[in-house]
C-alpha positions in Angstrom: 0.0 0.0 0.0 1.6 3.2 -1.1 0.3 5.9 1.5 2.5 8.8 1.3 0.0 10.6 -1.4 -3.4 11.4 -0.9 -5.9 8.9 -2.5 -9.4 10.6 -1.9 -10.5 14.6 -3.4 -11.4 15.7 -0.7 -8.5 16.5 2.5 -10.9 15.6 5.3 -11.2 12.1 3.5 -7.6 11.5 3.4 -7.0 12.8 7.1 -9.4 10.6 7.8 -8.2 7.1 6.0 -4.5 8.3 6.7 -5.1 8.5 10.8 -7.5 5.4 10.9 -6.5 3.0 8.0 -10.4 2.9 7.0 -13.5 5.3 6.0 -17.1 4.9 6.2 -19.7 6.8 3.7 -22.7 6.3 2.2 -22.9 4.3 -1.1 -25.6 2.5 -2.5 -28.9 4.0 -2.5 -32.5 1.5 -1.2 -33.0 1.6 -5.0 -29.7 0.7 -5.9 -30.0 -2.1 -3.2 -33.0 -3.3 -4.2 -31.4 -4.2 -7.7 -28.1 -5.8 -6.4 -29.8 -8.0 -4.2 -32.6 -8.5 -7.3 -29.4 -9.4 -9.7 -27.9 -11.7 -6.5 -30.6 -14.1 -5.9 -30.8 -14.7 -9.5 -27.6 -17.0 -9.0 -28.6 -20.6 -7.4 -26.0 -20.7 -4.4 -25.4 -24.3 -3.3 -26.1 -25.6 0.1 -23.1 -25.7 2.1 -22.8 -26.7 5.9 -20.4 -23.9 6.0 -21.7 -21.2 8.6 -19.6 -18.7 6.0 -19.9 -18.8 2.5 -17.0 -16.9 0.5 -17.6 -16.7 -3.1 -13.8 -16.3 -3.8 -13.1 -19.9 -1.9 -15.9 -22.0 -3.0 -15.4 -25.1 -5.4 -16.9 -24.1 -7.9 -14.8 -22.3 -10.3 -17.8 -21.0 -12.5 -19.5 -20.1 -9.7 -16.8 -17.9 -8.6 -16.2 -16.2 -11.8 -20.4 -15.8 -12.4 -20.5 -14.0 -9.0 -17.1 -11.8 -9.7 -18.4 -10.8 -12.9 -22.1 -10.1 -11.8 -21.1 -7.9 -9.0 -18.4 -5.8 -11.1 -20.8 -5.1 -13.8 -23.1 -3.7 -11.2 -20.8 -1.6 -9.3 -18.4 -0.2 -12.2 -20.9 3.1 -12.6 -20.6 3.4 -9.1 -17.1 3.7 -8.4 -17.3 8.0 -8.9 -18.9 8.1 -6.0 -15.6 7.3 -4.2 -14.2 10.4 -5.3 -10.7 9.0 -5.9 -8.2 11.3 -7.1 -6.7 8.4 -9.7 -8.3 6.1 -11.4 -9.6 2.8 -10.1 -11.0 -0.4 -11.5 -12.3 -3.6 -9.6 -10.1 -6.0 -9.9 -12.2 -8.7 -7.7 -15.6 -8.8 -6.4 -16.9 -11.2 -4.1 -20.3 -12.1 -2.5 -20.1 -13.4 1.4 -22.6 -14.6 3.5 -22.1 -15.2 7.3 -24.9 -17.6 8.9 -26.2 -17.1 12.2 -23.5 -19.4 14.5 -21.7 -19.4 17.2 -18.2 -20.9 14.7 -18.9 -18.2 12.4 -15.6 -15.6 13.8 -13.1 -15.2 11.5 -9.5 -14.7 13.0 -7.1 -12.0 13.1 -5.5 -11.5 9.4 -4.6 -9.1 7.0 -5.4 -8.8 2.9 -3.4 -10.6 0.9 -2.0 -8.4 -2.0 -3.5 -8.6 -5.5 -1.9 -6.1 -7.4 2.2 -4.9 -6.9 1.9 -2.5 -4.2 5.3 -1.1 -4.4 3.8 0.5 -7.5 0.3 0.6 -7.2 -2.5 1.6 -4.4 -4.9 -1.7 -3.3 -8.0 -0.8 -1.6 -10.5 -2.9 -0.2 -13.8 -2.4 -0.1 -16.4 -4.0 1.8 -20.1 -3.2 1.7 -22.8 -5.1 4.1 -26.6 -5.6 2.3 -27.7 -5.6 5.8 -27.0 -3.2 9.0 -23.9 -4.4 10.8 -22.8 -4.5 14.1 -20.8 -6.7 16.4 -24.0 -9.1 17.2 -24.0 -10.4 13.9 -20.5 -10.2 13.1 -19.3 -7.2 11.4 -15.6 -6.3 10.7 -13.2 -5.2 13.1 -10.3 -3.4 12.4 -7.3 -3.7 15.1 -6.1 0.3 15.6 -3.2 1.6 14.4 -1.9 -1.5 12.5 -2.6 -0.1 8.5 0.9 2.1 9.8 2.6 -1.7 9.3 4.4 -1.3 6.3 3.8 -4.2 4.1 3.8 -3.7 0.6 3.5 -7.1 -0.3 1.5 -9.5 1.9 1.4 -13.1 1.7 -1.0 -15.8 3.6 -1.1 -13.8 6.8 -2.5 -17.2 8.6 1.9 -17.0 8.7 1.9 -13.8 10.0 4.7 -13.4 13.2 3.1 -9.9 14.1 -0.4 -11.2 15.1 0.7 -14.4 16.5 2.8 -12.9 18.7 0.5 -9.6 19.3 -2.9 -11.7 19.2 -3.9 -10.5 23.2 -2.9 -7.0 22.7 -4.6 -6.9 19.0 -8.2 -8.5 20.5 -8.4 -5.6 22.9 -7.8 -2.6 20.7 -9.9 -2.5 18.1 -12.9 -1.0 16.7 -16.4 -2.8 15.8 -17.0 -1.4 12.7 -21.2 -0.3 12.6 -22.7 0.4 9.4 -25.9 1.1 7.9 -27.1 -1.4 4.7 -25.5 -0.1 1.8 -22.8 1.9 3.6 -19.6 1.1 2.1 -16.3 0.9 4.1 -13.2 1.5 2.4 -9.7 0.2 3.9 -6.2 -0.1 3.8 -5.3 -3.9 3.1 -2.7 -3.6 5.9 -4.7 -3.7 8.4 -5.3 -6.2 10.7 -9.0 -7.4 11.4 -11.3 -10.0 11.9 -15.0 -10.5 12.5 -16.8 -12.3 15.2 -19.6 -14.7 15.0 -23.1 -14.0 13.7 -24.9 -14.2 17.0 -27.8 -12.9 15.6 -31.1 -14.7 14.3 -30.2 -13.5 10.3 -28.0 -13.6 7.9 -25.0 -11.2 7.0 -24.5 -11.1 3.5 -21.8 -8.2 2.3 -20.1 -7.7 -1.1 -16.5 -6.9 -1.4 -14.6 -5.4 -4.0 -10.9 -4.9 -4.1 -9.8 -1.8 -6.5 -6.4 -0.4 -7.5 -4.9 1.6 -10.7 -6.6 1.0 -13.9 -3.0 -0.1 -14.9 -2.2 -2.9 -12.6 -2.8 -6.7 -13.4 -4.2 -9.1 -11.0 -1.0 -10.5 -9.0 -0.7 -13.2 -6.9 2.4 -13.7 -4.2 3.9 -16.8 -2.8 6.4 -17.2 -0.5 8.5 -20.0 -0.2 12.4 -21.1 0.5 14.6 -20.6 -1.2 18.7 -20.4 -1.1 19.7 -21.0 2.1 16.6 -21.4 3.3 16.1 -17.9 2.8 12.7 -16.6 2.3 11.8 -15.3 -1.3 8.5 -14.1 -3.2 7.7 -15.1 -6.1 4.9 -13.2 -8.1 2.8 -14.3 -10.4 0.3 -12.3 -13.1 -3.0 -13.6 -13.8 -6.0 -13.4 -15.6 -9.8 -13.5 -13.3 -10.2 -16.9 -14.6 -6.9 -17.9 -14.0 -7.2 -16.4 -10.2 -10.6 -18.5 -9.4 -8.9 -21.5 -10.7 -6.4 -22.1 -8.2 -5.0 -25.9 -9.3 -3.6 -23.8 -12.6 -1.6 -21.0 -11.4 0.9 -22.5 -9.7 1.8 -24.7 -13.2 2.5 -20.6 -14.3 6.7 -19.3 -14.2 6.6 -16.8 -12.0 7.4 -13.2 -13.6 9.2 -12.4 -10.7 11.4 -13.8 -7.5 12.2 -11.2 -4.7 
């Protein structure tokens, strides 16, 4: 995440996301909500005994693509109402749906990187299509920790920071409570996690993750290598490619760092 320069039009925004890592506003209109979630029950999600379903993780790799697809062409003639000062594409969407359940917390973790951020701004995006709150599981964001400087971030279930920090990051952080619609916009960096729907309804939310027009879809492995030193290797992918996760790794990576 490059965060020296301002991303937003506006300076209060970009006091704002700079200080806290994150901003709320106000996004999709009840019409516009009524037509996403119109266009979303159109597509037949399977059953799952999962109490989360992650559109992005499921089996399915048509699935995934229908959903990434469905959701982007929606939102594109949104995106102005960001106010960015560059110009941003979506370069995933995702649906996610959080069932009422006691093993429905996700843990602490951070973003992985989808784009080169030591060139290119990632932003995530994250927008409930009901009102959120800590009963039923919204996101939590850990304070202070988008100042981590990561440009690159890989499988943060690896992550040395938040194992060793996990006590100190579960007790300073802020429940994130939004209205339906409401779209919160944060810096991949930081470190958050959700707890479990304890509610007696659903939380469905889409997600988008935007960066530069010019950046391609990246994925990052780590691995080791000589000497058992650690090294990235980076890989450059198409959507299709992405939600097909057997094939990428068969790819040369365009880049070891």
């Amino acid at each position: 995440m490059i965060d020296e320069k301002d991303i937003f039009i506006t300076e209060q925004q970009n006091i704002s996301f700079k200080n806290d890592g994150y901003l709320i506003m106000p996004f999709l209109n009840d019409n516009s909500l009524v037509e996403l979630e119109s266009i979303l029950k159109e597509i037949n999600i399977p059953e799952t005994d999962n109490n989360i379903y992650h559109s992005a993780v499921n089996k399915n790799t048509t699935l995934k693509g229908h959903f990434h697809h469905t959701i982007k062409m929606f939102l594109d003639a949104y995106l102005p109402l960001f106010q960015f000062k560059e110009k941003f594409k979506i370069l995933l969407a995702v649906y996610i749906n959080k069932k009422p359940s006691n093993n429905s917390a996700i843990d602490l973790h951070t973003d992985d990187s989808l784009c080169d951020e030591r060139i290119f701004n990632q932003l995530n995006v994250w927008i409930p299509l009901t009102d959120v709150n800590f009963k039923n599981g919204t996101i939590c964001i850990c304070k202070d920790t988008h100042t981590n400087k990561q440009n690159i971030r890989v499988d943060s279930k690896d992550n040395k920071y938040i194992k060793e920090n996990k006590k100190k990051l579960l007790n300073n952080f802020t429940a994130i409570e939004m209205k339906k619609g409401d779209a919160l916009v944060y810096n991949p960096s930081c470190i958050h996690f959700s707890p479990p729907n304890k509610s007696n309804n659903d939380r469905p939310v889409v997600a988008i993750i935007l960066t530069n027009e010019n950046a391609k879809l990246s994925i990052f492995k780590e691995k080791k290598g000589f000497l058992r030193k650690r090294v990235i290797l980076k890989y450059e992918l198409t959507v299709e490619e992405f939600f097909n996760y057997e094939n990428y790794e068969n790819l040369k990576p365009i880049e070891i760092f």
